[in-house]
N, C-alpha and C positions, 0 to 999 in steps of 0.2 A: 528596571528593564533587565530581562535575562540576554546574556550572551554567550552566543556557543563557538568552541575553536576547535577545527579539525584540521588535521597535519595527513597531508597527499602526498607520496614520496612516489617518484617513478623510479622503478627497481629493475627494468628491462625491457626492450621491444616496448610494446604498446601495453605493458601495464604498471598497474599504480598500487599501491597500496595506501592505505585512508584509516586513519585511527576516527575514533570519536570521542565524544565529551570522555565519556566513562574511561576509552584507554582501549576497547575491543577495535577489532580490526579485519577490516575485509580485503582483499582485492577486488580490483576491476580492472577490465581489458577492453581491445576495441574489437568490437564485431568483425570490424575489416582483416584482424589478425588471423590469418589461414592457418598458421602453424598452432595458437591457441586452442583454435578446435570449439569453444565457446565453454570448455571446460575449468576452464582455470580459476573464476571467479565470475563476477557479475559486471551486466554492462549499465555504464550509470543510465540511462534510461532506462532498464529494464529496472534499477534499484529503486526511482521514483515511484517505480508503479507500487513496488512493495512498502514503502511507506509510507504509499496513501493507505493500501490495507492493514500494515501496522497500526498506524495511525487509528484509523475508524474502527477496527478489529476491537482495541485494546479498550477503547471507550464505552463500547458494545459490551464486551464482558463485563465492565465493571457495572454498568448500568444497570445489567440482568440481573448480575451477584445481589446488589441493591435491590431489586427489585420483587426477590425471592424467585426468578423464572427464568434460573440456568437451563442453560440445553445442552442433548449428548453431544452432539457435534455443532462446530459454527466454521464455516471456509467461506473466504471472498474470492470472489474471481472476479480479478479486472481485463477490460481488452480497450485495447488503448488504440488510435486511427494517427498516425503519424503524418505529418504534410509532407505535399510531395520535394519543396524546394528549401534549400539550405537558408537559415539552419532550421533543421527540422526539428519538429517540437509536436507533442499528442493538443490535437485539437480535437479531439472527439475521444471521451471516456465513460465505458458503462462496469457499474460497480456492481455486482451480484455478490445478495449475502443471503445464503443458504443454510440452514439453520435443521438437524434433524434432530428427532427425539418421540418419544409415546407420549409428550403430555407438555408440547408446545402453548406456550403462551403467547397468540398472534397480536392481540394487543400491545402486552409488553414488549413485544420484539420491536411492532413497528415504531412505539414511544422512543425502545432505546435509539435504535437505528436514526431518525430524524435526528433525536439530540447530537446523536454524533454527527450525520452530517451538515445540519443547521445551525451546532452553537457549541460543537467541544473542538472535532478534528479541525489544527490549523493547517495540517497537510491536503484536506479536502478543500479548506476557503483557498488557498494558494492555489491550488487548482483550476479553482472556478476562474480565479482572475486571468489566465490562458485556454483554457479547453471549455466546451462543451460536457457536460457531466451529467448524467443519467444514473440515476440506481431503482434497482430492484429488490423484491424478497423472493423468497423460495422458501416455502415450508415444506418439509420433507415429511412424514407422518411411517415409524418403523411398522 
């Protein structure tokens, strides 16, 4: 069994700083913070959303790579439905993966895509066990 340690350090006001396995390092703040601005770093919920798309993104490329049916471009958009009462948590998430290029492989795309979100990203199953989860494709055509 793998196990991972990360070290949260709050460094002032309402933010934190957060190492991970590797040793890289982000901040995060509270939305609630005025003076922040929302520029200072990232709010941990808005961080989840990015690594479910880390997550499924990174499994997606690799699948393709393998697959011989890279694309010019690939960006996921997630949008997340927060509950209304504390503590709030996204109970409702739609994944959009958007995929552009002259010479798209919609088969291979959708193959990859399911594997990712059916049996690689553990950040999608952990998901499922809380929210509502919906994805999509978008094939773009230059």
């Amino acid at each position: 069994m793998t196990t991972n340690t990360v070290t949260t350090i709050w460094t002032e006001k309402e933010r934190f700083e957060s190492n991970n396995p590797s040793g890289n390092k982000l901040t995060m703040f509270s939305a609630a913070d005025k003076e922040n601005n929302n520029t200072f770093g990232f709010g941990p919920k808005a961080l989840m959303l990015s690594s479910l798309a880390g997550c499924s993104g990174l499994d997606v490329v690799s699948l393709l790579k393998k697959m011989r049916a890279e694309t010019e471009e690939f960006k996921i958009e997630i949008t997340a439905e927060l509950t209304n009462e504390h503590p709030k948590f996204y109970n409702k998430v739609t994944v959009d993966y958007h995929f552009t290029g002259n010479n798209l492989h919609a088969e291979k795309i959708q193959k990859a895509v399911n594997l990712s979100v059916t049996k690689y990203c553990g950040v999608m199953e952990m998901f499922r066990r809380f929210a509502e989860v919906k994805t999509e494709i978008f094939l773009h055509h230059n």
